[in-house]
MITORZA-994675 format. One record per atom (N, C-alpha, C): x, z, y; residue in three letters; residue number from 1; atom name. Coordinates in pm, whole numbers. Layout:
REM MITORZA-994675
SITE:X:Z:Y:ALA:NUM:CA
...
//
This chain:
REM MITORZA-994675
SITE:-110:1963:-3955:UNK:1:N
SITE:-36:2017:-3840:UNK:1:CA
SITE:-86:2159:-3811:UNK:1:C
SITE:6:2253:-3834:UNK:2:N
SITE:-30:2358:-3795:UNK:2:CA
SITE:-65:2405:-3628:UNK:2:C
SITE:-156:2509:-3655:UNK:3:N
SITE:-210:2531:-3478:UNK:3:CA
SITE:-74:2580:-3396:UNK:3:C
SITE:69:2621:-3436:UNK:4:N
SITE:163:2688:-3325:UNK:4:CA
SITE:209:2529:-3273:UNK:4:C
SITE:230:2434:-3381:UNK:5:N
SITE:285:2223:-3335:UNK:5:CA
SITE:186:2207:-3247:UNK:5:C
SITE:27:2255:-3295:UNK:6:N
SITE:-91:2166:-3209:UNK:6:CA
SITE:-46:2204:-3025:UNK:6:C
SITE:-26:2361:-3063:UNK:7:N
SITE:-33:2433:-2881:UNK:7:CA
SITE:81:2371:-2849:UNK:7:C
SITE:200:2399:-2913:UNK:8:N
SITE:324:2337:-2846:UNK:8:CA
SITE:342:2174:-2793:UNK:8:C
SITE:263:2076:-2918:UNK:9:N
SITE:235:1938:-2865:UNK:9:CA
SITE:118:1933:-2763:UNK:9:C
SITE:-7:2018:-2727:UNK:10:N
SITE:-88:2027:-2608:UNK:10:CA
SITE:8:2084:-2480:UNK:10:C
SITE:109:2179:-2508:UNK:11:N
SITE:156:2228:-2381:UNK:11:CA
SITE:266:2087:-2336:UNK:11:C
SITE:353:2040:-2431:UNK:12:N
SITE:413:1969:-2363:UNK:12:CA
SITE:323:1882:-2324:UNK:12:C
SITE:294:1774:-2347:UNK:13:N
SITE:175:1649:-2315:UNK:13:CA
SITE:121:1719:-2182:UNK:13:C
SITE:47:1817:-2170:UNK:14:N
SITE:-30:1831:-2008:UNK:14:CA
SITE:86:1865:-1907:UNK:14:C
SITE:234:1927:-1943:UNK:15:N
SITE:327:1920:-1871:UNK:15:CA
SITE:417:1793:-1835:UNK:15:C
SITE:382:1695:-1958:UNK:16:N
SITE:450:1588:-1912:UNK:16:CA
SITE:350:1480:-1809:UNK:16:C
SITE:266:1504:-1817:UNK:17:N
SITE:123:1436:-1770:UNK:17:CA
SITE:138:1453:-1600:UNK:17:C
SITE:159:1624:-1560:UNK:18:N
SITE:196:1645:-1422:UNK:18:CA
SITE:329:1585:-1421:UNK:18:C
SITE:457:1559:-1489:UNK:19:N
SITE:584:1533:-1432:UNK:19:CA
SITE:534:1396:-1405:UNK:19:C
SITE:463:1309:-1481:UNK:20:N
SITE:430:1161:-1424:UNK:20:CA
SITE:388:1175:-1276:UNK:20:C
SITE:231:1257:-1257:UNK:21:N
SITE:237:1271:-1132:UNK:21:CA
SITE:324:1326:-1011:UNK:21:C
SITE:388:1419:-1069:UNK:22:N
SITE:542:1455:-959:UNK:22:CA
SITE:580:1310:-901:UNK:22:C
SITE:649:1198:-1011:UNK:23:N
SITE:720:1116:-976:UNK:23:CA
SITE:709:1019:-899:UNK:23:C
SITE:494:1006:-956:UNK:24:N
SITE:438:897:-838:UNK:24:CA
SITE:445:937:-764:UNK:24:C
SITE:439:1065:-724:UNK:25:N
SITE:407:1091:-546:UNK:25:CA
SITE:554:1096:-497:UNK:25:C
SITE:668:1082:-552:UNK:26:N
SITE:802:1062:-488:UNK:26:CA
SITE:754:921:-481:UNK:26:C
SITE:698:833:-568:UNK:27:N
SITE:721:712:-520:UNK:27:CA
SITE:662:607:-416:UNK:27:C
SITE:491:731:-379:UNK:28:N
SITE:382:666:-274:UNK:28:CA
SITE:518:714:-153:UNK:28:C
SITE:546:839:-166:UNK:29:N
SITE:625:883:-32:UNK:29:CA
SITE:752:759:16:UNK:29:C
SITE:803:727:-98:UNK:30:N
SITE:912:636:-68:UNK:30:CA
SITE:857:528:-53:UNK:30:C
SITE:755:455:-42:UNK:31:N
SITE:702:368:27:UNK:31:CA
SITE:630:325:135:UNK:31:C
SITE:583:501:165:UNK:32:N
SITE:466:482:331:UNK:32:CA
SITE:691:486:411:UNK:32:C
SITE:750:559:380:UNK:33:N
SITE:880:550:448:UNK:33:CA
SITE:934:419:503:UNK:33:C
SITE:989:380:632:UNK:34:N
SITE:1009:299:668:UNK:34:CA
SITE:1161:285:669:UNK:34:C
SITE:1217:415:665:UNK:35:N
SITE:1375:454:695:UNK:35:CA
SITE:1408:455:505:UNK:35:C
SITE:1464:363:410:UNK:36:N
SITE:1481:421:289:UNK:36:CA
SITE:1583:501:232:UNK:36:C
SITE:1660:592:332:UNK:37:N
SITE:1761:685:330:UNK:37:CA
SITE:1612:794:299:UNK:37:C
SITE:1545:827:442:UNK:38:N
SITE:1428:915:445:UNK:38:CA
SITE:1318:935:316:UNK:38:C
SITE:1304:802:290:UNK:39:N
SITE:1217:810:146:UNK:39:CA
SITE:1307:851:4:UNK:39:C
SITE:1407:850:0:UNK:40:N
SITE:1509:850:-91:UNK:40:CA
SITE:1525:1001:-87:UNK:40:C
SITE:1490:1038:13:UNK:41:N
SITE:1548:1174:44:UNK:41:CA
SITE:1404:1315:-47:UNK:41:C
SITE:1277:1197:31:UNK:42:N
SITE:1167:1288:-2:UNK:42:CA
SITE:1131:1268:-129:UNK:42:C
SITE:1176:1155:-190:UNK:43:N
SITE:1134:1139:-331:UNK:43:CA
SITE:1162:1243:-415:UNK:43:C
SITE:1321:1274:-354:UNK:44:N
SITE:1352:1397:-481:UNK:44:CA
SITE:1244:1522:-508:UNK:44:C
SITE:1127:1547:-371:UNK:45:N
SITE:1012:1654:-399:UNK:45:CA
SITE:978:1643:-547:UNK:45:C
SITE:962:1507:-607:UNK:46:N
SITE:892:1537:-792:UNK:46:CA
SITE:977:1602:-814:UNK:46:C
SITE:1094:1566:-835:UNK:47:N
SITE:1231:1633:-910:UNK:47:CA
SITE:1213:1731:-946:UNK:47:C
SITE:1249:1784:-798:UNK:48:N
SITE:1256:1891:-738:UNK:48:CA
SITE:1125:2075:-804:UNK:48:C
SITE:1008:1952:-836:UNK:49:N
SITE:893:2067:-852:UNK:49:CA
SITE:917:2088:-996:UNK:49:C
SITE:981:1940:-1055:UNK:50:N
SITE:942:1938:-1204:UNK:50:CA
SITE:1021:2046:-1281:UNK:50:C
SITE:1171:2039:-1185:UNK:51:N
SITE:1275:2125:-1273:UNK:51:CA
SITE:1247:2303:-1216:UNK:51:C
SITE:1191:2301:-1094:UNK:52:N
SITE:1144:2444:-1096:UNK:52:CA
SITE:1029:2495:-1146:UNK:52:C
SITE:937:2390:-1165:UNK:53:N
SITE:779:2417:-1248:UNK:53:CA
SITE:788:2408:-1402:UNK:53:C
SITE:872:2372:-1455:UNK:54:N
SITE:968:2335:-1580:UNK:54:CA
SITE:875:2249:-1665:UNK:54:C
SITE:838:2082:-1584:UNK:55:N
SITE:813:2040:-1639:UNK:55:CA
SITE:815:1939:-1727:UNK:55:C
SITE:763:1854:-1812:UNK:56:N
SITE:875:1777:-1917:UNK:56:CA
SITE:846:1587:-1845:UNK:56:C
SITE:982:1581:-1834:UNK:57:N
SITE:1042:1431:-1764:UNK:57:CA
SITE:1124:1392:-1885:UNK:57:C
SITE:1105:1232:-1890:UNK:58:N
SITE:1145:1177:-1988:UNK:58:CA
SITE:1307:1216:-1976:UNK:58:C
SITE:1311:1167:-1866:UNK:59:N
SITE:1472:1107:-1787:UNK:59:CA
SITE:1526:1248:-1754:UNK:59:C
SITE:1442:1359:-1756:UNK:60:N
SITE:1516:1489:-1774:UNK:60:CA
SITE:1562:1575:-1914:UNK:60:C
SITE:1503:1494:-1996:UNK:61:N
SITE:1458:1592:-2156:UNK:61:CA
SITE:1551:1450:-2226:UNK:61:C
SITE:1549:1346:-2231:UNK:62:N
SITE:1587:1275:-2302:UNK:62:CA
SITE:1782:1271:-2363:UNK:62:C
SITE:1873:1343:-2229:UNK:63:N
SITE:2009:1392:-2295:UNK:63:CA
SITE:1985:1539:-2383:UNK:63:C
SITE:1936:1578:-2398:UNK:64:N
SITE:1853:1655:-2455:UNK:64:CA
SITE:1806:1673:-2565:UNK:64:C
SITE:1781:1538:-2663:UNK:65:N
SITE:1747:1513:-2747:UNK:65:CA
SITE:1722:1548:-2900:UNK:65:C
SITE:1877:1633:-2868:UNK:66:N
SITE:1882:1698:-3037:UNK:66:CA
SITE:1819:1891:-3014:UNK:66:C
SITE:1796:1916:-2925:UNK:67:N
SITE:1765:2036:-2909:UNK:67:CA
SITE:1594:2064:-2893:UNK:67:C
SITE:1529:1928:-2785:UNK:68:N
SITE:1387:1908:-2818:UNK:68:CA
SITE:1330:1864:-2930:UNK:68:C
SITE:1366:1727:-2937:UNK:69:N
SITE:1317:1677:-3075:UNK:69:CA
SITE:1246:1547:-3034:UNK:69:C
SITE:1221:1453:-3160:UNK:70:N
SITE:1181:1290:-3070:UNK:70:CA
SITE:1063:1374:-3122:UNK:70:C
SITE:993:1428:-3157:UNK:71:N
SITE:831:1427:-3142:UNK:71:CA
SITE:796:1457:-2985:UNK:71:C
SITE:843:1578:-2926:UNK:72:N
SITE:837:1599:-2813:UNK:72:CA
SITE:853:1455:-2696:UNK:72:C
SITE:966:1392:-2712:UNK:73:N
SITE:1041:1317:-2650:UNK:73:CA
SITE:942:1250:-2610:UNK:73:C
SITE:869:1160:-2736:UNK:74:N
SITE:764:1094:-2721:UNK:74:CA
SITE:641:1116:-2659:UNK:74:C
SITE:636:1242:-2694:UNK:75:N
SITE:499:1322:-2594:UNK:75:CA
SITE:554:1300:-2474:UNK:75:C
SITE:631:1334:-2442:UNK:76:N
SITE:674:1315:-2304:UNK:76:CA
SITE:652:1166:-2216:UNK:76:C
SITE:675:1133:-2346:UNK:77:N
SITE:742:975:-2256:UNK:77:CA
SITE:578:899:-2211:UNK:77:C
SITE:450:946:-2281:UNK:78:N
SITE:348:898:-2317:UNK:78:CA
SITE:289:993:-2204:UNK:78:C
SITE:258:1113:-2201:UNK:79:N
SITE:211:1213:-2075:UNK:79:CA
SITE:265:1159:-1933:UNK:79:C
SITE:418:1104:-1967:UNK:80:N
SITE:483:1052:-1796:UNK:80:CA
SITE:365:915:-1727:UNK:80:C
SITE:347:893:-1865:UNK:81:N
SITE:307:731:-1830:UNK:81:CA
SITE:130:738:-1789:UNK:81:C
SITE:76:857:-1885:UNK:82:N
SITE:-42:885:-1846:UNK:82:CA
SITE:-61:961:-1676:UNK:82:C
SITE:26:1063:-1666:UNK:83:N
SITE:69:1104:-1523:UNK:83:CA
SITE:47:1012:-1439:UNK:83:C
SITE:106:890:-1424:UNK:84:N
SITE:151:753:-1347:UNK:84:CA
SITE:35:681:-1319:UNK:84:C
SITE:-45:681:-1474:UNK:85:N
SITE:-152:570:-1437:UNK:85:CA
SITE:-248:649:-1349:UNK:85:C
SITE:-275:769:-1368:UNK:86:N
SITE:-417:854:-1310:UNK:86:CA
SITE:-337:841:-1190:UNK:86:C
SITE:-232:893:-1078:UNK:87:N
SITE:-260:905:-980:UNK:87:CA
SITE:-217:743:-886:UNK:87:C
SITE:-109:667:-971:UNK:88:N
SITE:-137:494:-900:UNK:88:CA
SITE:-221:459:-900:UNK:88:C
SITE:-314:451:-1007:UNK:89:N
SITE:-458:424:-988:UNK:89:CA
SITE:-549:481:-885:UNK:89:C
SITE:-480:563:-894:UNK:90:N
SITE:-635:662:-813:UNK:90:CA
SITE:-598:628:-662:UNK:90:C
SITE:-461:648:-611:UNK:91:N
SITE:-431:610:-443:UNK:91:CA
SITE:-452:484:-447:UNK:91:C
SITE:-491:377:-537:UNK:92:N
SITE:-548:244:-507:UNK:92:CA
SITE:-639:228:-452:UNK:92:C
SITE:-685:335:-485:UNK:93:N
SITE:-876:306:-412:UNK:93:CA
SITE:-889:395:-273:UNK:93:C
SITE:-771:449:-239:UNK:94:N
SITE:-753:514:-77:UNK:94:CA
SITE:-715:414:50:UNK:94:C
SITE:-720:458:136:UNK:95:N
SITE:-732:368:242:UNK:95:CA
SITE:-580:299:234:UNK:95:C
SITE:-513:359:190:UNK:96:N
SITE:-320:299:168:UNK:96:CA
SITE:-332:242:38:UNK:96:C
SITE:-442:239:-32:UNK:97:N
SITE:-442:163:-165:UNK:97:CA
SITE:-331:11:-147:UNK:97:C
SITE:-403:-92:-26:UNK:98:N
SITE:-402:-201:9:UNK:98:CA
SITE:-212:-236:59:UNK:98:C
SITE:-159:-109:112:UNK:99:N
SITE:-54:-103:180:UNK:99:CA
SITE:29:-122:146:UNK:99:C
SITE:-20:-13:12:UNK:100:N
SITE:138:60:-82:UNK:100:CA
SITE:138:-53:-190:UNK:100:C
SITE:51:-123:-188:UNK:101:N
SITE:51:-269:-313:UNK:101:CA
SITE:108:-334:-280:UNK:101:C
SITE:100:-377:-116:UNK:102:N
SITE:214:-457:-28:UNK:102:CA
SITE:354:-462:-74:UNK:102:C
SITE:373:-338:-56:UNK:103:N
SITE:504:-284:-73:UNK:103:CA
SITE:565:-273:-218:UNK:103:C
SITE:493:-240:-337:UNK:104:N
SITE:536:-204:-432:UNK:104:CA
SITE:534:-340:-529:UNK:104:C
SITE:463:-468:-459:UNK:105:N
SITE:502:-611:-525:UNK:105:CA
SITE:622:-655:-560:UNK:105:C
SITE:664:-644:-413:UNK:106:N
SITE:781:-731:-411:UNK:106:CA
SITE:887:-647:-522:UNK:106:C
SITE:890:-541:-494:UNK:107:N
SITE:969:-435:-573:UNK:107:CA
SITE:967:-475:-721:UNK:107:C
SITE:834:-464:-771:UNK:108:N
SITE:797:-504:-889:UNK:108:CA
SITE:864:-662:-915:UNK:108:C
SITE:847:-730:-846:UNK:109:N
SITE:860:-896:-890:UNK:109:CA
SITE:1013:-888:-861:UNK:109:C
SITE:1077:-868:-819:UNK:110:N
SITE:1268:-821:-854:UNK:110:CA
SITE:1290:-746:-992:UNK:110:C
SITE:1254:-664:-997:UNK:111:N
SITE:1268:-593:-1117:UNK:111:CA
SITE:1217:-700:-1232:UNK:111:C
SITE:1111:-766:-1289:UNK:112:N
SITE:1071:-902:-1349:UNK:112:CA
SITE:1146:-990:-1352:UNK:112:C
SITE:1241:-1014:-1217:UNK:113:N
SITE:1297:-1129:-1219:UNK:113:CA
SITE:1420:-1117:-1258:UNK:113:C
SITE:1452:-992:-1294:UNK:114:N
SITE:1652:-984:-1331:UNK:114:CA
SITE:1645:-1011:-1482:UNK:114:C
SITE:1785:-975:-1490:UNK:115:N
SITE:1819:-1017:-1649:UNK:115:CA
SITE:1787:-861:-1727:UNK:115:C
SITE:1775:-905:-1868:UNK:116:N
SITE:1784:-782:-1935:UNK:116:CA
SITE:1898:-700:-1942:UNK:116:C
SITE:2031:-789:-1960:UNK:117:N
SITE:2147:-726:-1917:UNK:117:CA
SITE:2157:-662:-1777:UNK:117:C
SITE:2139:-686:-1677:UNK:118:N
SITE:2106:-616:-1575:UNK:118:CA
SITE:2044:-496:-1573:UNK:118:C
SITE:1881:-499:-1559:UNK:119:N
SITE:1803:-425:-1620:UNK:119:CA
SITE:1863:-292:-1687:UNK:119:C
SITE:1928:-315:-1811:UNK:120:N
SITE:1940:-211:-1922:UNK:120:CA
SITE:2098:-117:-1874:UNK:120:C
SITE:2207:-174:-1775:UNK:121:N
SITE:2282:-141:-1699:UNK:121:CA
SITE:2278:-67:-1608:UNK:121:C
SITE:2157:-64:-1525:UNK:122:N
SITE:2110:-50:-1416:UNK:122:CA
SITE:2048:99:-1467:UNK:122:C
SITE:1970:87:-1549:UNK:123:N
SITE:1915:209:-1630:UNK:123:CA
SITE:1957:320:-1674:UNK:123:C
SITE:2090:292:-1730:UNK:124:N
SITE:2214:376:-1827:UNK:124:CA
SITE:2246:455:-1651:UNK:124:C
SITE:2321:410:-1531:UNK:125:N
SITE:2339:475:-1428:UNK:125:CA
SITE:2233:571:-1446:UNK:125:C
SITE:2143:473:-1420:UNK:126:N
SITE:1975:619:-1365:UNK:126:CA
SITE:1983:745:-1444:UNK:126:C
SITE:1976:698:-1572:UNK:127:N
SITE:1993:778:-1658:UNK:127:CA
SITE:2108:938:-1659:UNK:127:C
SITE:2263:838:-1595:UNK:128:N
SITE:2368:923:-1559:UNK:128:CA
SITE:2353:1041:-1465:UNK:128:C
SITE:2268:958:-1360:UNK:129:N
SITE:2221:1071:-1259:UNK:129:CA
SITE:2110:1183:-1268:UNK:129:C
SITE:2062:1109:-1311:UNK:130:N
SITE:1906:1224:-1376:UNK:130:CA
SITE:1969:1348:-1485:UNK:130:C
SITE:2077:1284:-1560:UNK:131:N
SITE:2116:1390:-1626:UNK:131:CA
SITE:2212:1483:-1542:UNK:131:C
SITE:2269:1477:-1470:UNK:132:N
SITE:2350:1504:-1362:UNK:132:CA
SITE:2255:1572:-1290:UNK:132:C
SITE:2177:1529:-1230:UNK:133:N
SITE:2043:1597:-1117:UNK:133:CA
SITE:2028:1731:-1196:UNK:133:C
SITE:1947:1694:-1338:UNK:134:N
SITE:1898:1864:-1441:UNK:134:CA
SITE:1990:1916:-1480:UNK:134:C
SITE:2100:1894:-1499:UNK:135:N
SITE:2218:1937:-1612:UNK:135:CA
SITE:2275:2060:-1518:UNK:135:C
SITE:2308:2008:-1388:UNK:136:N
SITE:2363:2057:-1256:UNK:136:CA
SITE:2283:2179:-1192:UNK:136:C
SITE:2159:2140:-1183:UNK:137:N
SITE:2041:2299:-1163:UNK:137:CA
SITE:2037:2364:-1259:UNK:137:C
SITE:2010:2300:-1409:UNK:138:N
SITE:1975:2436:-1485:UNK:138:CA
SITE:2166:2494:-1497:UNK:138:C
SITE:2284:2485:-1435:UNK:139:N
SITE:2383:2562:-1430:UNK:139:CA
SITE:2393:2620:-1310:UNK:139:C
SITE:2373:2545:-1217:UNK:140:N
SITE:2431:2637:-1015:UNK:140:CA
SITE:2245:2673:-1011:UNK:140:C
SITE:2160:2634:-1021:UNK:141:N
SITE:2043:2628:-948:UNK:141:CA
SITE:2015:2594:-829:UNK:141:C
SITE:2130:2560:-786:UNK:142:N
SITE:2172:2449:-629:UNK:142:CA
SITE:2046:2318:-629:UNK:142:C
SITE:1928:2347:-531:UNK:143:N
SITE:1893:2226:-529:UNK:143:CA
SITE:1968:2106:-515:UNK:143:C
SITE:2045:2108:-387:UNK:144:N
SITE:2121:2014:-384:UNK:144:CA
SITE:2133:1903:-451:UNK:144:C
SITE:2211:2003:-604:UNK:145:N
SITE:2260:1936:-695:UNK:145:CA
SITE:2118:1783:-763:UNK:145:C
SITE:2002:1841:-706:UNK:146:N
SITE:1866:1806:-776:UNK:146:CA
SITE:1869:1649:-654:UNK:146:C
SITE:1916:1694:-551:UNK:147:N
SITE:1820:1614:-397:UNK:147:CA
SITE:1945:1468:-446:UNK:147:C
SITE:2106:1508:-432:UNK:148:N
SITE:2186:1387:-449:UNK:148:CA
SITE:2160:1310:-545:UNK:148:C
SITE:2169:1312:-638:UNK:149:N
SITE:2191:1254:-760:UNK:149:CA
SITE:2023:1131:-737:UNK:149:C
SITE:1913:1197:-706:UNK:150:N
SITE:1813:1110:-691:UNK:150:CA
SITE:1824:988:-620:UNK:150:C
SITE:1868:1039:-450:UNK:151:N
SITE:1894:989:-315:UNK:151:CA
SITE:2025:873:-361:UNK:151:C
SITE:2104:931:-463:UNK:152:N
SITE:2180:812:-487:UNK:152:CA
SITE:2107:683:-601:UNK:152:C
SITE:2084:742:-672:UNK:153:N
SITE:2004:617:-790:UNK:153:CA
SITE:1866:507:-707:UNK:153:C
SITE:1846:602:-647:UNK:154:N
SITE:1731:517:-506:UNK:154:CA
SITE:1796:409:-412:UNK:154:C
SITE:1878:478:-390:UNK:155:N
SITE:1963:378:-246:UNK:155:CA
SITE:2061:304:-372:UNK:155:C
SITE:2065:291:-461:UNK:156:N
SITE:2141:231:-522:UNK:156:CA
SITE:2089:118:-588:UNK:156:C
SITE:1985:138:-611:UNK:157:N
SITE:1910:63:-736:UNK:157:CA
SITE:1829:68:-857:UNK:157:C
SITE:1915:182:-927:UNK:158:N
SITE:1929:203:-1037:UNK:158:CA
SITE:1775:221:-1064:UNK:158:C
SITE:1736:180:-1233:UNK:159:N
SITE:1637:192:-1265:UNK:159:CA
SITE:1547:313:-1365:UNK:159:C
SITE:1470:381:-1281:UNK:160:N
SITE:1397:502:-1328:UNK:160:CA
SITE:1273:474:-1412:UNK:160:C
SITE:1293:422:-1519:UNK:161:N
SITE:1182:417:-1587:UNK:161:CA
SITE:1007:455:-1585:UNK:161:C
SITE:1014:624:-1535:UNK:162:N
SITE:897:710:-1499:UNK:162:CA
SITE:852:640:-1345:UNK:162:C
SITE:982:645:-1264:UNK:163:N
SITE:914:596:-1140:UNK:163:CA
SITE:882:454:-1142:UNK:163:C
SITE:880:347:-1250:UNK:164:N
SITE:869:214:-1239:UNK:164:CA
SITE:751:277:-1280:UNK:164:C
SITE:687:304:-1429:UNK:165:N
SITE:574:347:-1433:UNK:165:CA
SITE:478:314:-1297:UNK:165:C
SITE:507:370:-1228:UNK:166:N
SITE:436:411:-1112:UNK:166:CA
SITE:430:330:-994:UNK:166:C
SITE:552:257:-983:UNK:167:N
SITE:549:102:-865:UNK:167:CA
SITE:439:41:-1016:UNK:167:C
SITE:460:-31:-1107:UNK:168:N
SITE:362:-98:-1128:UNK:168:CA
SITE:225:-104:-1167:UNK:168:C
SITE:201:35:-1209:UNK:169:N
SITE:87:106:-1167:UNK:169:CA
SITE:12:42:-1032:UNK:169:C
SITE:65:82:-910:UNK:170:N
SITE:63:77:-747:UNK:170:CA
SITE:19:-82:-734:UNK:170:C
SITE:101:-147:-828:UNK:171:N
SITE:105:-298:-791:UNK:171:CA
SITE:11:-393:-890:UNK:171:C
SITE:-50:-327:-970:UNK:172:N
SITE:-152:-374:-1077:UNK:172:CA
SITE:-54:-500:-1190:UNK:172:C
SITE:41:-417:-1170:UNK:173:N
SITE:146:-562:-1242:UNK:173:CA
SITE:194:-536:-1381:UNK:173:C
SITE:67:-462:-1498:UNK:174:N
SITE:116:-425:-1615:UNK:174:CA
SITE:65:-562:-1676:UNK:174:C
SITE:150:-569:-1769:UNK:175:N
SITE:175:-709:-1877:UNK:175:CA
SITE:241:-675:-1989:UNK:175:C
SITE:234:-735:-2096:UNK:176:N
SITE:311:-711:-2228:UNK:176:CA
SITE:494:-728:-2191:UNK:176:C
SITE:555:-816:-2152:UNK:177:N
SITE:670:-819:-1969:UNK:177:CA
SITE:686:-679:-1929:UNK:177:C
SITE:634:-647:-1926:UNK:178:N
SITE:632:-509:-1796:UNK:178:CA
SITE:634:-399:-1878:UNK:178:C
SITE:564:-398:-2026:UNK:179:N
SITE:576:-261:-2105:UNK:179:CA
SITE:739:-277:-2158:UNK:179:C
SITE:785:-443:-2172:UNK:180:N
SITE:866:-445:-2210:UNK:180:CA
SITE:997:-405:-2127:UNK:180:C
SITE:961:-434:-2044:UNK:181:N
SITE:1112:-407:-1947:UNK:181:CA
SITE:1113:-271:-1976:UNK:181:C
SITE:1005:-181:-1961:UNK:182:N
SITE:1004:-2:-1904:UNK:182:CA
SITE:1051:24:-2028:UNK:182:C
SITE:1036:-63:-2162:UNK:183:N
SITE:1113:44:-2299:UNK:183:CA
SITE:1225:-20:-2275:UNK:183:C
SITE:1286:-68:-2203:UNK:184:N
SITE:1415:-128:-2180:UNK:184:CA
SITE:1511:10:-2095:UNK:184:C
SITE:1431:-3:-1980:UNK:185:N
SITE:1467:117:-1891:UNK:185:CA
SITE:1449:257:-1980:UNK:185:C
SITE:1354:273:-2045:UNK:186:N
SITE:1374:427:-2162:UNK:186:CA
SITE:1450:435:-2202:UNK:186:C
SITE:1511:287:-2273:UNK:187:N
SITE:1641:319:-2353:UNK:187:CA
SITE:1762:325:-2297:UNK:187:C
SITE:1790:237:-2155:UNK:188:N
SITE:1890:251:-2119:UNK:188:CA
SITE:1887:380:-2057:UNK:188:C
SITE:1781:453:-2005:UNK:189:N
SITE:1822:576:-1914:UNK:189:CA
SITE:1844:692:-2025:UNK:189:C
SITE:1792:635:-2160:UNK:190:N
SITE:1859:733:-2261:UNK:190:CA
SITE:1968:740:-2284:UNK:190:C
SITE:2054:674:-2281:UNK:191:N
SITE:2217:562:-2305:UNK:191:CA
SITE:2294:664:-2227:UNK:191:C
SITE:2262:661:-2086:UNK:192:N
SITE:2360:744:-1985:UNK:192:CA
SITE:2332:864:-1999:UNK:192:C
SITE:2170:891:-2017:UNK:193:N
SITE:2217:1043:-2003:UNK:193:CA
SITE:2256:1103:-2155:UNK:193:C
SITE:2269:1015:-2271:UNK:194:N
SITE:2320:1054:-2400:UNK:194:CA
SITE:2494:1075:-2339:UNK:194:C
SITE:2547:988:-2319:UNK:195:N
SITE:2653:956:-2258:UNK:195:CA
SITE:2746:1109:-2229:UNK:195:C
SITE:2647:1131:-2096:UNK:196:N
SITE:2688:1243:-1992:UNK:196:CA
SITE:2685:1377:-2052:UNK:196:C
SITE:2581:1356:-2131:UNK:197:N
SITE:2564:1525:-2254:UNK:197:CA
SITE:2665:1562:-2342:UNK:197:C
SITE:2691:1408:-2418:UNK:198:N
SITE:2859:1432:-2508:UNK:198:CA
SITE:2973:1457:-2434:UNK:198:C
SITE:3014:1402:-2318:UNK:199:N
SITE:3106:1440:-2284:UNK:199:CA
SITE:3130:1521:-2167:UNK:199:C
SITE:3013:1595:-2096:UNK:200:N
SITE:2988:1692:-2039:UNK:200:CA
SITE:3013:1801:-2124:UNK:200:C
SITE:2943:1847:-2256:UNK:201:N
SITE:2944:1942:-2351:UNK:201:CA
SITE:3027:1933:-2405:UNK:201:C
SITE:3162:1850:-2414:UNK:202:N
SITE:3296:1852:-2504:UNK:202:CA
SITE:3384:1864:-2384:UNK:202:C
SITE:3369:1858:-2271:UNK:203:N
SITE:3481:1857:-2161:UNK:203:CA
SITE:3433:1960:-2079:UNK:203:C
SITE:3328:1988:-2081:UNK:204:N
SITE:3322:2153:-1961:UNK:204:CA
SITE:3160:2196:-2008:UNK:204:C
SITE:3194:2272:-2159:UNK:205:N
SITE:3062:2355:-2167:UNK:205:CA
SITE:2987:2458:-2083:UNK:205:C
SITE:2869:2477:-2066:UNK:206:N
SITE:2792:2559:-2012:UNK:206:CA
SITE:2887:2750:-2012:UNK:206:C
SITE:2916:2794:-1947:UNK:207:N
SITE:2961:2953:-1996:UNK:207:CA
SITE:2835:3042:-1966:UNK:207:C
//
């Protein structure tokens, strides 16, 4: 491996490493929230930093695919997850450690308990929107475009792979189950936003 792959695979990896942490902290926020319009709202802050700090999100890079590359992809997807564990872990041992576990169980044990068909449905949306959220800034640069698309996949359901990372992180609820569902959710949130890229880019290209 030459040293220009080594820097380029070190730069993405420590950029995907912070987008993990972006996402947990949308997701501690959407849980000290009592109002989940309000938490839905503040969650989009990861988004929000990642696509102006330009950093690499699975669920942002993944419609994307033929222009990054799966080596990257993978860095990514592996830095999100390392992101996730250092800072769920780490607010475990804070005084809301005890709180946000409360909260991020039950969450967790729904998500466990659906079907895979569900699950992988549920994902492909997330996916739709996330590509929709980046696709939409890097053209208007309209936050906006960044804050809806989140606020809807939240109040909706839909499943964010990076931010599950991070509820089960919160909830100490990793299992061979649990890695499995999240490559479930990778693939489906790859699905939609593959989806949205083909026929976004054949029905109203970038000018």
């Amino acid at each position: 491996m030459n040293r220009e792959l080594l820097k380029d695979s070190y730069e993405v990896f420590v950029k995907a490493v912070l987008a993990g942490v972006m996402i947990c902290f949308g997701c501690i926020v959407f849980m000290m929230c009592e109002m989940k319009i309000k938490g839905a709202t503040l969650f989009s802050f990861g988004l929000l930093t990642i696509v102006c700090r330009e950093l690499w999100l699975y669920t942002g890079k993944i419609g994307y695919l033929r222009q990054v590359g799966f080596r990257r992809i993978v860095l990514t997807i592996l830095g999100n997850l390392a992101g996730s564990l250092l800072l769920g872990s780490a607010v475990g041992v804070t005084r809301y450690g005890e709180k946000l576990r409360g909260v991020a169980e039950p969450l967790v044990e729904a998500k466990m308990a659906d079907s895979l068909w569900s699950i992988f449905i549920l994902s492909i949306a997330c996916g739709v929107m996330m590509y929709l959220a980046v696709d939409s800034y890097r053209r208007s640069k309209s936050w906006l475009f960044v804050i809806l698309p989140v606020v809807i996949f939240i109040m909706s359901g839909f499943e964010h792979s990076i931010a599950n990372m991070g509820y089960f992180t919160i909830a100490s609820a990793w299992s061979a189950k649990a890695f499995g569902y999240i490559l479930l959710m990778a693939i489906g949130n790859g699905v939609g936003s593959a989806i949205m890229n083909v026929t976004t880019y054949k029905l109203n290209p970038p000018q």
